[in-house]
C-alpha positions as CSV (number, residue, x, y, z in Angstrom):
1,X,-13.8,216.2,-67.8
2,X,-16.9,217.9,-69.2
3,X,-18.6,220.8,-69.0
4,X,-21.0,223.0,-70.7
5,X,-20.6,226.2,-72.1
6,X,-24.4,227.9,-73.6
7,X,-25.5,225.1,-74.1
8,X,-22.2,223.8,-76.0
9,X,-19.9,221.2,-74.7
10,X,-16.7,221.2,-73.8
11,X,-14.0,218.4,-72.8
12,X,-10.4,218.4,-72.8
13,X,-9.7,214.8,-73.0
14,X,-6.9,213.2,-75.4
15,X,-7.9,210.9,-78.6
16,X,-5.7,209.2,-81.1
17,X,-4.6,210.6,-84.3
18,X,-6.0,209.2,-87.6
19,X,-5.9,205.7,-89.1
20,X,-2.6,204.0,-87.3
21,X,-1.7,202.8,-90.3
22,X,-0.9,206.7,-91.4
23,X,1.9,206.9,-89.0
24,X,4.8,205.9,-91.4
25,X,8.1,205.2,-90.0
26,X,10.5,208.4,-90.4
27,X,13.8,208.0,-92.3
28,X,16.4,207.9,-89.3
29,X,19.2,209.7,-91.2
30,X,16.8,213.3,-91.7
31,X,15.1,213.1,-88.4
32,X,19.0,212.2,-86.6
33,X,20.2,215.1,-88.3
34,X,17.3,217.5,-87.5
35,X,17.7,216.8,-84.3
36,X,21.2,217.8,-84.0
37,X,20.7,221.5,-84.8
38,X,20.0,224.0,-83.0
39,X,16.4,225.8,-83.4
40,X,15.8,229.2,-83.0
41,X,12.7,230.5,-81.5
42,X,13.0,234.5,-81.1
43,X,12.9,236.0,-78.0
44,X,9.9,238.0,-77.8
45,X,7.8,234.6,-78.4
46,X,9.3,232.6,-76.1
47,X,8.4,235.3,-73.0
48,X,5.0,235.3,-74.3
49,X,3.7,232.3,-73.5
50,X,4.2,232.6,-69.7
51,X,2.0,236.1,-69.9
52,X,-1.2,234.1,-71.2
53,X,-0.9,231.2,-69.1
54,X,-1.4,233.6,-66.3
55,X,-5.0,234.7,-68.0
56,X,-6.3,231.3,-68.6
57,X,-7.3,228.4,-70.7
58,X,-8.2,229.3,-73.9
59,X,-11.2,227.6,-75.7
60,X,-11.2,226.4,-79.2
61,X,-13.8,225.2,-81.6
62,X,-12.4,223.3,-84.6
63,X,-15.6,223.8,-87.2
64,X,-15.6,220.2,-89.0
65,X,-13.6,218.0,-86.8
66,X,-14.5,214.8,-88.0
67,X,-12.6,215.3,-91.2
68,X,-9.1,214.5,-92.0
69,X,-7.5,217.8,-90.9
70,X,-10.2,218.2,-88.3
71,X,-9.2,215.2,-87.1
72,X,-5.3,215.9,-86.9
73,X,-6.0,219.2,-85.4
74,X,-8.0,217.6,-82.7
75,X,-5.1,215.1,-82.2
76,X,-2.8,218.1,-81.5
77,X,-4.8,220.1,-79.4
78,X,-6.1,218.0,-77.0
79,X,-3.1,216.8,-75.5
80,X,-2.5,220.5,-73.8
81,X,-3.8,221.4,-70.8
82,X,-3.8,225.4,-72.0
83,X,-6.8,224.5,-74.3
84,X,-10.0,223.6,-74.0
85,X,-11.6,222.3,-76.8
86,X,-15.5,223.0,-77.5
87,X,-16.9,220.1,-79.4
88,X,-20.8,219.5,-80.8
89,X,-22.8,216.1,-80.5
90,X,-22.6,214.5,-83.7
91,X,-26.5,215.4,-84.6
92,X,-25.5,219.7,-83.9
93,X,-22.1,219.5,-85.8
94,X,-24.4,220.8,-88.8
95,X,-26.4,222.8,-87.1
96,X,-26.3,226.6,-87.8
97,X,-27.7,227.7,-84.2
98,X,-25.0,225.2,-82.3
99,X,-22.2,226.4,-84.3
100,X,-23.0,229.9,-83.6
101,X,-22.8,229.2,-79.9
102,X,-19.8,227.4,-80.2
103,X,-17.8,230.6,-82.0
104,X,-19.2,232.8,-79.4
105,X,-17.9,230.7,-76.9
106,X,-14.4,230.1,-78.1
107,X,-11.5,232.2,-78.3
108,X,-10.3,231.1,-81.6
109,X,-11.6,228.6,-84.1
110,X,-10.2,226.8,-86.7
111,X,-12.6,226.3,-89.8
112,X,-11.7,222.5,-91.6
113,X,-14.4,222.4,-93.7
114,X,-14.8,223.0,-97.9
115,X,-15.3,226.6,-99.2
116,X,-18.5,226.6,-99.5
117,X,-19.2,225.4,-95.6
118,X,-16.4,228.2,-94.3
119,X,-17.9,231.6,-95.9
120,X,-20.8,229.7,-94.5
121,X,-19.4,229.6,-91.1
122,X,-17.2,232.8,-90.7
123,X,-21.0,234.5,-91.5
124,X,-22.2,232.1,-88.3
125,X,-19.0,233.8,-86.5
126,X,-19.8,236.8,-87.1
127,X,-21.3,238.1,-84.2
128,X,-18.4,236.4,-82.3
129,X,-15.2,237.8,-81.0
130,X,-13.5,234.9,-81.9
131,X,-10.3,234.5,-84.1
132,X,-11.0,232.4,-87.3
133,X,-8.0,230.1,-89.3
134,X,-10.0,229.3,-92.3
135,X,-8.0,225.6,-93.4
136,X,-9.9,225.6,-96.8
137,X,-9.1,227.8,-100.0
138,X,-11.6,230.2,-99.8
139,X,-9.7,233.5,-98.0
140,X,-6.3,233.1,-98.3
141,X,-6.0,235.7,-101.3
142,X,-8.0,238.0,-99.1
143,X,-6.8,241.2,-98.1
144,X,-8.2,241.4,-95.3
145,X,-7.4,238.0,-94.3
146,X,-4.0,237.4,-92.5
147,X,-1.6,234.5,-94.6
148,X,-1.1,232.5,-92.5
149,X,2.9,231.5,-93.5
150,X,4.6,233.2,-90.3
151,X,8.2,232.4,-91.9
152,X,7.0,234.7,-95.0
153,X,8.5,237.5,-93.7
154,X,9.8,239.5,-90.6
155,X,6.4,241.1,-90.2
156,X,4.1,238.6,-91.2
157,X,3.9,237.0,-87.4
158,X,3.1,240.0,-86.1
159,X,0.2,240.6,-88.8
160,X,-0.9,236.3,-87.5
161,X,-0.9,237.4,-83.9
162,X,-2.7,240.8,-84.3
163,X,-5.7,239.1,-86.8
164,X,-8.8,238.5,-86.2
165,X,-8.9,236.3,-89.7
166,X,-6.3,234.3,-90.7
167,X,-5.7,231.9,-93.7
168,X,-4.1,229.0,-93.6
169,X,-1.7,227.8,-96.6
170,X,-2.3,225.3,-99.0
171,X,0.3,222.2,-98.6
172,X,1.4,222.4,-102.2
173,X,1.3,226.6,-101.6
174,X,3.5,226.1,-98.3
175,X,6.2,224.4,-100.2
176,X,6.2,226.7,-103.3
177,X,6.1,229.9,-101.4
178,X,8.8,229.0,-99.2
179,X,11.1,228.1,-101.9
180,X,10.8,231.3,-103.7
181,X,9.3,234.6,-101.9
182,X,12.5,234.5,-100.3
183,X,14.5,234.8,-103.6
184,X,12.3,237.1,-105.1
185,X,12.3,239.1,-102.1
186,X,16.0,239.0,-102.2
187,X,16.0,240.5,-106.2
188,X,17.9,237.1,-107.6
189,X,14.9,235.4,-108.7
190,X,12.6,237.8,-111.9
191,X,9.0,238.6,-110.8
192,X,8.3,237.3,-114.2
193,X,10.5,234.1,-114.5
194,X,8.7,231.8,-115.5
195,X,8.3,228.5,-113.5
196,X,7.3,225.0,-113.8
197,X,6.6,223.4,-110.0
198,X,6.4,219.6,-110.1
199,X,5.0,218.0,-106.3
200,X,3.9,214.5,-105.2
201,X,2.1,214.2,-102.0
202,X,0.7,211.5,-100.0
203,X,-2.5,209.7,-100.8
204,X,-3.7,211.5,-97.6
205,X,-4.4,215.3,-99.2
206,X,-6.9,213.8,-100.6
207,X,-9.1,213.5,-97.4
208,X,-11.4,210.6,-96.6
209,X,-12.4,209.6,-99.8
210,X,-8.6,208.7,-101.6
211,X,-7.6,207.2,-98.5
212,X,-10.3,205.1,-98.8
213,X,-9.1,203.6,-102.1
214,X,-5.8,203.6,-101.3
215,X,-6.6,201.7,-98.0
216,X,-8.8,198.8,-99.3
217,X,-8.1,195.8,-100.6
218,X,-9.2,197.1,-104.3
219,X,-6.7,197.5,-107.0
220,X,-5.3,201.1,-107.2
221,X,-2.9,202.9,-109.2
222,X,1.4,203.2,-107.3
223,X,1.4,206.8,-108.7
224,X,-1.2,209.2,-110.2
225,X,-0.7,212.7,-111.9
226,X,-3.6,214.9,-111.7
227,X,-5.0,218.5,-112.3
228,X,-4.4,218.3,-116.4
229,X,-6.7,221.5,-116.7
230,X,-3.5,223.7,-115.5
231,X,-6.3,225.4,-112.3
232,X,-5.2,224.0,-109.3
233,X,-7.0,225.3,-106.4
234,X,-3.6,226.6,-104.5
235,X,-2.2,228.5,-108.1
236,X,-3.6,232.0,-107.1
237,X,-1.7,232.2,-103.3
238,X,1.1,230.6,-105.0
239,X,1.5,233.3,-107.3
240,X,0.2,235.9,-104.8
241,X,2.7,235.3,-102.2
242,X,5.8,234.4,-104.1
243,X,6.0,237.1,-105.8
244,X,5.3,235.8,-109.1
245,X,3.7,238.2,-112.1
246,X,2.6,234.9,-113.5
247,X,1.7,231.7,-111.8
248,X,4.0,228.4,-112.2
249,X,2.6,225.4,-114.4
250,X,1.8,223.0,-111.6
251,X,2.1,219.6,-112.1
252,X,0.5,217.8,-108.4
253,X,0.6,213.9,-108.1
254,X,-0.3,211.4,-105.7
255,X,1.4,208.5,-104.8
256,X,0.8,205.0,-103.0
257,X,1.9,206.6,-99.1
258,X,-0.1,207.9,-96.8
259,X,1.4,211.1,-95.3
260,X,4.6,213.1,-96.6
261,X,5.0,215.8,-99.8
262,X,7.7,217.3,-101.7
263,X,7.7,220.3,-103.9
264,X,10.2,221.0,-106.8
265,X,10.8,224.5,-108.5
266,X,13.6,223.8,-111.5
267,X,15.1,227.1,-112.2
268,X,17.0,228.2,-115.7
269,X,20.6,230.5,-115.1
270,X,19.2,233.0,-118.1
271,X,15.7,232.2,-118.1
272,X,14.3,233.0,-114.6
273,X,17.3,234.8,-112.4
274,X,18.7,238.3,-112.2
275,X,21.1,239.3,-114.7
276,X,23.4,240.5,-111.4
277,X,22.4,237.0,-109.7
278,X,24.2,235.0,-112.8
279,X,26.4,237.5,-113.7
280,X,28.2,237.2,-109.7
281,X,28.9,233.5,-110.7
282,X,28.5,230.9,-107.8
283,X,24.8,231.2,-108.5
284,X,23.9,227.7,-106.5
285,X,25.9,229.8,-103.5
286,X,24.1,233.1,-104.1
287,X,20.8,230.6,-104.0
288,X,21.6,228.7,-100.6
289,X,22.7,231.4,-99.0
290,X,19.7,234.1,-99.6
291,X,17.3,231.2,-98.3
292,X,19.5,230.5,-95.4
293,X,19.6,234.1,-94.4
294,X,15.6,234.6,-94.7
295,X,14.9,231.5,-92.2
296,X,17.9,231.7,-89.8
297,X,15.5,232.2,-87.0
298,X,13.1,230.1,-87.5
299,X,12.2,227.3,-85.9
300,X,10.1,225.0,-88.5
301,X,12.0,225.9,-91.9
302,X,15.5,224.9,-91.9
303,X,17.7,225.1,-94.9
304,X,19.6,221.7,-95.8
305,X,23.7,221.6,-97.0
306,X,23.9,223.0,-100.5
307,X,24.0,219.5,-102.9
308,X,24.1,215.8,-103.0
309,X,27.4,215.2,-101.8
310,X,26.4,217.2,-98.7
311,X,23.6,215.3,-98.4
312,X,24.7,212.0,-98.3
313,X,27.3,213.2,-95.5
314,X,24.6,214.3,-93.6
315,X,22.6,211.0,-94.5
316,X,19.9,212.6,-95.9
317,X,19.2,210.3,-99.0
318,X,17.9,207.2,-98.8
319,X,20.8,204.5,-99.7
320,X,22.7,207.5,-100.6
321,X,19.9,208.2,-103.6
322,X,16.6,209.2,-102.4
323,X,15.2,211.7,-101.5
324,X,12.4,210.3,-99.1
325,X,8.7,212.4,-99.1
326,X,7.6,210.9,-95.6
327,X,10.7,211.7,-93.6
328,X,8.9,214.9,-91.4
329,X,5.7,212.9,-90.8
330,X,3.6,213.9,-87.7
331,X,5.8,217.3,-87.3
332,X,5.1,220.7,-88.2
333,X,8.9,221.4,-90.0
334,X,9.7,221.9,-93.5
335,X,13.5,220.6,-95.2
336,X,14.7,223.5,-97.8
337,X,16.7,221.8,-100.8
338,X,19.3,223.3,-103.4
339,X,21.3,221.6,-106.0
340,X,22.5,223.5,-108.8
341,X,24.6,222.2,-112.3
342,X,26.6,225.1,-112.7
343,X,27.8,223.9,-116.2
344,X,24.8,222.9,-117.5
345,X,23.3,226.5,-115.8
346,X,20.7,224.9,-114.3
347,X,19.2,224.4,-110.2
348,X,16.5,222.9,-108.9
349,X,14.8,224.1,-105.4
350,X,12.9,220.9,-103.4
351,X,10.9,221.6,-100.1
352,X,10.3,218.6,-98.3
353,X,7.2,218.4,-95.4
354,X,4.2,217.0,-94.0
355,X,1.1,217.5,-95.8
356,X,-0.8,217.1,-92.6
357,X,1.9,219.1,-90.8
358,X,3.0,222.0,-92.2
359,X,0.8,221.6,-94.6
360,X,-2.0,221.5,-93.0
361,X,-2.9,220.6,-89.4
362,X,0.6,221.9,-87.7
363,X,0.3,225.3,-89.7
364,X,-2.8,225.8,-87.9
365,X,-2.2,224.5,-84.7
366,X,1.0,227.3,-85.5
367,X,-1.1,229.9,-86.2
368,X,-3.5,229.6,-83.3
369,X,-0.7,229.7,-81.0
370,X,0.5,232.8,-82.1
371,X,-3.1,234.5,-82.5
372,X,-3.5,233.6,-78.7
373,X,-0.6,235.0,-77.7
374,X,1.6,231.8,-77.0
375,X,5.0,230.8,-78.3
376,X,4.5,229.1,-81.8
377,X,6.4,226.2,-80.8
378,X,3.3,224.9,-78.6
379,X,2.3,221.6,-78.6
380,X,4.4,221.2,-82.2
């Protein structure tokens, strides 16, 4: 169905997702295992939902569809019947006067667009009363932009929900963060440890232009480091919201898959934790348990059995070794990982997760759920 609104229009119709051939197959043994616990969604969100629905559809303008997040957020949204989505003919999707009718006519928009175009645009918004979810770089060590990690901390959904600007993380930032603002928070990792975080991500973070090469029929490398000038984009909200003095040494790669990420934090005994967090002993414990306790309630971020042997109980490696990137495609959860060498005083901390999902696209289809008032869990 379609409609105009001032002159914009609007349609709620369904479209596929992104280039079939994105859609890897999940690893049974992590999805099987997901699937048997029990997620927790608190109380207060859940009752939500059915309070809005009474008020309405809500209308949403994703600024810069066409691209690749655009593209997933799109995919998301327009399956629900609580949202309406505005959309621009092709020739006004760069047009300054369109766009600024389509944020005064939406209830929330979600910005997919470089940092350049989105200051651009939340000027264009400006004279809105819309709510903005900037996807790109430029805001998210703002002040007076909301983060937009709601599993951050016990106040930090109620700081999404209340905003009227609200940035969403970067997919390498939502894997660091989660790993450690908890432990920092928690006094057993140092504000000043100092960090080295080593991540591969599907070819796909790369937007249209890597998945071109990686999709033709032209030679291309199986794995690629990258960012050998130490300035990674996503370095200042890593260290901004993990509590960090200092930022990590990032070393970001891409390999030959099209979706999936996974983030690794090694951590020293004597180098980086608490005198009181080595001197207790059972540090790899101490570790599991402090992250298990910050995300018991949440619904996205679940916290995996402490080690490998656990792990190949649970059938989480593949053929009992590996530890598969592309095992949460197309879902908006992230997998917590400890194992620790208590002889050798050493630990490493993995977070596994979509870069299109909770990396990307599902964080803001997240986010706009709980800025409009609706259980997080909507349409994820």
């Amino acid at each position: 169905e379609m409609t105009s609104v001032t002159g914009v229009q609007t349609c709620a119709l369904p479209i596929s997702g992104i280039h079939a051939r994105m859609l890897l197959p999940l690893l049974s043994g992590s999805v099987s295992w997901l699937a048997g616990q029990q997620l927790h969604v608190p109380t207060q969100q859940r009752r939500a939902v059915s309070v809005d629905m009474a008020e309405g559809v809500k209308k949403v303008f994703i600024d810069g569809e066409a691209g690749t997040t655009g593209l997933e957020v799109r995919n998301r949204l327009a399956k629900r019947s609580d949202v309406e989505l505005i959309t621009l003919n092709e020739a006004d999707r760069k047009d300054a006067k369109a766009r600024a009718k389509a944020f005064s006519a939406a209830d929330a928009a979600i910005l997919c667009l470089p940092d350049a175009a989105a200051i651009e645009a939340v000027d264009l918004a400006s004279d809105s009363e819309c709510v903005l979810i900037d996807a790109s770089t430029a805001h998210r060590i703002n002040p007076e932009w909301a983060y937009g990690f709601p599993e951050l901390n016990s106040e930090q959904r109620s700081k999404i929900a209340s905003a009227k600007r609200i940035a969403n993380p970067g997919c390498y930032a939502t894997g660091f963060i989660a790993l450690t603002h908890p432990l920092t928070s928690a006094g057993l990792l140092r504000p000043d440890a100092s960090l080295v975080a080593s991540a591969i991500s599907g070819y796909s973070g790369g937007g249209k232009a890597l998945m071109g090469v990686f999709e033709s029929d032209e030679p291309h490398e199986p794995w690629g480091a990258y960012g050998f000038a130490l300035a990674h984009k996503h370095l200042p909200e890593m260290q901004c919201f993990s509590g960090l003095t200092e930022p990590p040494i990032f070393l970001p790669a891409v390999g030959d898959f099209a979706q999936g990420m996974v983030v690794s934090v090694p951590v020293h005994y004597g180098r980086d934790l608490a005198d009181s967090t080595v001197k207790a002993g059972g540090v790899g414990e101490a570790i599991h348990a402090a992250l298990s306790k910050h995300y018991a309630s949440d619904h996205f971020v679940t916290v995996m059995p402490l080690g490998e042997a656990a792990w190949k109980e649970a059938g989480l490696l593949e053929r009992d070794a590996f530890l598969r990137p592309d095992a949460l495609n197309d879902t908006n959860h992230l997998q917590i990982f400890v194992y620790c060498n208590e002889e050798k005083r050493t630990c490493v901390l993995s977070a596994r997760l979509d870069n299109l999902g909770k990396g990307a696209s599902g964080a803001a289809v997240q986010n706009l759920n709980l800025a409009l008032g609706l259980d997080e869990t909507t349409g994820l």
